[in-house]
C-alpha positions in Angstrom: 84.2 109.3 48.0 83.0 106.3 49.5 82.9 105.7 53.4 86.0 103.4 53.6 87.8 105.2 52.1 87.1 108.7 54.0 87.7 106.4 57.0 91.5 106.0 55.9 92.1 109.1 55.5 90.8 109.9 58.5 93.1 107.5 60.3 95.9 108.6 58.5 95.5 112.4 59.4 95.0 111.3 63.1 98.5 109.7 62.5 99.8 112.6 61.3 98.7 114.8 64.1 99.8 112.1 66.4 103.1 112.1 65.2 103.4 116.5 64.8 102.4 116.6 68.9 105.3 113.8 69.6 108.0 115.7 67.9 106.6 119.3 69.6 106.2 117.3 72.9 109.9 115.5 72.5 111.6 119.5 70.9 109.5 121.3 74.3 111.6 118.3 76.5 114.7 118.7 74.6 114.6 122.3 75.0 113.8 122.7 79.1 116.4 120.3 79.4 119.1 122.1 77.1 121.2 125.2 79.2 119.2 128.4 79.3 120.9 131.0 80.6 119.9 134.6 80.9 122.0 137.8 80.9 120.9 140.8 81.9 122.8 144.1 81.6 122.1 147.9 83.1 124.3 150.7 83.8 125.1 152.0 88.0 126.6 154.3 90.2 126.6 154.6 93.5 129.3 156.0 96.3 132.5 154.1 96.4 133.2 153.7 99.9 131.7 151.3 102.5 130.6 154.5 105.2 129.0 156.1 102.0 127.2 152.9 101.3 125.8 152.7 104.6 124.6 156.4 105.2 121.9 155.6 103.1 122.9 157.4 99.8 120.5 155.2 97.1 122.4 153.8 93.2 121.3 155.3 90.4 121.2 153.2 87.4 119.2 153.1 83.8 119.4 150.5 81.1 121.7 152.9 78.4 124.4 154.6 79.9 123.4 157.5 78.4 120.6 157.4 80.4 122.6 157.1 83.5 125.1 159.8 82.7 122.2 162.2 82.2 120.8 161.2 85.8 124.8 161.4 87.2 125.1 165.1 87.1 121.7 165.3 89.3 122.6 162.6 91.1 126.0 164.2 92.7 124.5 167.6 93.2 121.6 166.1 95.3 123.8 164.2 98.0 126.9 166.5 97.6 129.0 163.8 95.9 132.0 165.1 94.2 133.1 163.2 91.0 134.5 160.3 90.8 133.9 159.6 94.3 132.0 156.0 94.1 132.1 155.1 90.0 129.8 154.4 87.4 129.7 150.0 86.4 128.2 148.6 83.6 126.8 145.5 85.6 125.9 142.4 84.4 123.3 139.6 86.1 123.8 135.5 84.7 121.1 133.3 85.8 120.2 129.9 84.9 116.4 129.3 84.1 116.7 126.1 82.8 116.5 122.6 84.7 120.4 122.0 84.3 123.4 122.3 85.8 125.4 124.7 84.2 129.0 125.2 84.9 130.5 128.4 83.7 134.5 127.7 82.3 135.0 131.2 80.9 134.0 135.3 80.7 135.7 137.5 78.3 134.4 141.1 76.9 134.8 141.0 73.3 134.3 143.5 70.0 135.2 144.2 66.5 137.1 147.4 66.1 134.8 150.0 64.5 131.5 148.3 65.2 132.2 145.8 62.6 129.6 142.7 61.9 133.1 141.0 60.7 136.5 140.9 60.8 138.9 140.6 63.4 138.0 140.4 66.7 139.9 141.6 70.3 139.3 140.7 74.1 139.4 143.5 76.1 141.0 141.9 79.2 139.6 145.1 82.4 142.7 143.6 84.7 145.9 143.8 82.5 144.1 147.5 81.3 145.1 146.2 77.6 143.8 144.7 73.8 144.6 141.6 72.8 143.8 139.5 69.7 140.9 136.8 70.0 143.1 134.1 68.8 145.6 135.0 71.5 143.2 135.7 74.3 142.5 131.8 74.4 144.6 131.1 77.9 144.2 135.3 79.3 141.5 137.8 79.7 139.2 135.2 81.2 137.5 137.6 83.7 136.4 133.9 86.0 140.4 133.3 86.7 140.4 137.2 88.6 137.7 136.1 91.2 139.1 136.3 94.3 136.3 134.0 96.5 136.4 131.4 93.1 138.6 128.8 92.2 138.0 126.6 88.7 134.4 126.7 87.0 131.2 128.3 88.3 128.5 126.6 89.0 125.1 127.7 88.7 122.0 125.5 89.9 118.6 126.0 88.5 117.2 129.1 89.7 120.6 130.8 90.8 122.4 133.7 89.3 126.0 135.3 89.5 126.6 139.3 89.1 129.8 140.7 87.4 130.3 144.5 87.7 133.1 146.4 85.4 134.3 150.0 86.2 133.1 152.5 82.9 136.0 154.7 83.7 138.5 151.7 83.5 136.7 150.1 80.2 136.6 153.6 78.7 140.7 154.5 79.4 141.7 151.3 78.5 139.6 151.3 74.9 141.0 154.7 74.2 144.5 154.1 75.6 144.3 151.2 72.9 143.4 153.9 69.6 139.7 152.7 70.1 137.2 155.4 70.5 134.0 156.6 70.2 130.7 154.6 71.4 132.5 151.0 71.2 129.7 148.1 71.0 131.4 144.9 73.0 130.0 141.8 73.8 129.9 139.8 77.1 130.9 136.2 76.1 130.6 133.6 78.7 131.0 129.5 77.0 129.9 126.6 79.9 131.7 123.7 80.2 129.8 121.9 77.4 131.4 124.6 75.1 127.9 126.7 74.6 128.7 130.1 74.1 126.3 132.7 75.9 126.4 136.4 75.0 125.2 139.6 75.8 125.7 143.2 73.9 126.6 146.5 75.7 128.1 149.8 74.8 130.6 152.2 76.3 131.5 155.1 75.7 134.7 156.9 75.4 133.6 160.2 75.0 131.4 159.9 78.0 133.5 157.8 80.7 137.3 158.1 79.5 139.4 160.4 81.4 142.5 161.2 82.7 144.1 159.4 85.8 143.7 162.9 87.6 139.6 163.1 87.1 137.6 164.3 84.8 137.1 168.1 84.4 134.3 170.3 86.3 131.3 170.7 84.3 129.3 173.7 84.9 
């Protein structure tokens, strides 16, 4: 191979690795400028009241709420607690680490009956205490129309966050009140206003957190 022509194909695989780092560069740009939003989930209790919040009684809280339920019984015997003073949440944190804008338009909490991968799906809507059909959930169960200090869409700035917090006990009852049972996988789905769809998996329990209106019974 003579020199000339070891000199074009030099030039042409400098062109070629000139081109590979534009496209990474321009897909890196792309992507710190797309919506990235984070959702983080972990499982809490702590007293219910405001006087038991301030008498310094800590939360306890684990990532499974297995976890927590097997710190619970502890928990309550330590500071004299009597169950279900206070009550275990499933608590979820949304931040936006991206360089956008993002403006939240709806929240729902959303599973397939039986743990299914397909199939229909239902909103479980923690207000109304009820099921209802995905397809008919489209103008209900949007858990951002229930905030009290919110009106309309909301907006998180780069670097801020927003915490939602839903009552085990209530999630539990209303699942089983509804003929579902059993460690029911849902998903927390929140879309933007550009119509992304953000979600993030979590469990509960029936057999754990589902109980009478009256209280659970005494364990030993």
């Amino acid at each position: 191979m003579d020199g000339e022509h070891l000199a074009q194909v030099g030039a042409m695989a400098t062109s070629l690795l000139a081109l590979i780092l534009s496209l990474a560069g321009l897909y890196l740009q792309r992507r710190d400028r797309s919506p990235r939003l984070r959702i983080r989930v972990r499982y809490e209790y702590r007293p219910g009241t405001r006087d038991e919040a301030r008498d310094g009684t800590p939360r306890i809280y684990d990532d499974s709420q297995e976890g927590l339920y097997l710190l619970l019984g502890d928990f309550l015997r330590e500071y004299g607690l009597e169950y279900p003073q206070g009550s275990p949440v499933v608590r979820f944190a949304i931040s936006n680490e991206g360089e956008r804008v993002i403006y939240l338009e709806s929240l729902r909490l959303v599973f397939r009956p039986g743990g299914r991968r397909f199939g229909a799906r239902f909103v479980l809507d923690p207000t109304e205490e009820k099921v209802i059909p995905y397809d008919l959930a489209r103008g209900a169960a949007n858990v951002l129309d229930h905030a009290t200090d919110r009106q309309g869409p909301v907006e998180l700035v780069p670097g801020d966050g927003v915490g939602y917090k839903f009552e085990l006990t209530r999630l539990a009852n209303t699942l089983r009140k509804e003929g579902h049972t059993g460690n029911v996988r849902l998903t927390l789905e929140t879309t933007d206003r550009l119509e992304n769809v953000h979600r993030r998996p979590f469990s509960v329990n029936t057999d754990l957190w589902a109980y009478p209106e009256s209280g659970p019974e005494p364990s030993d």
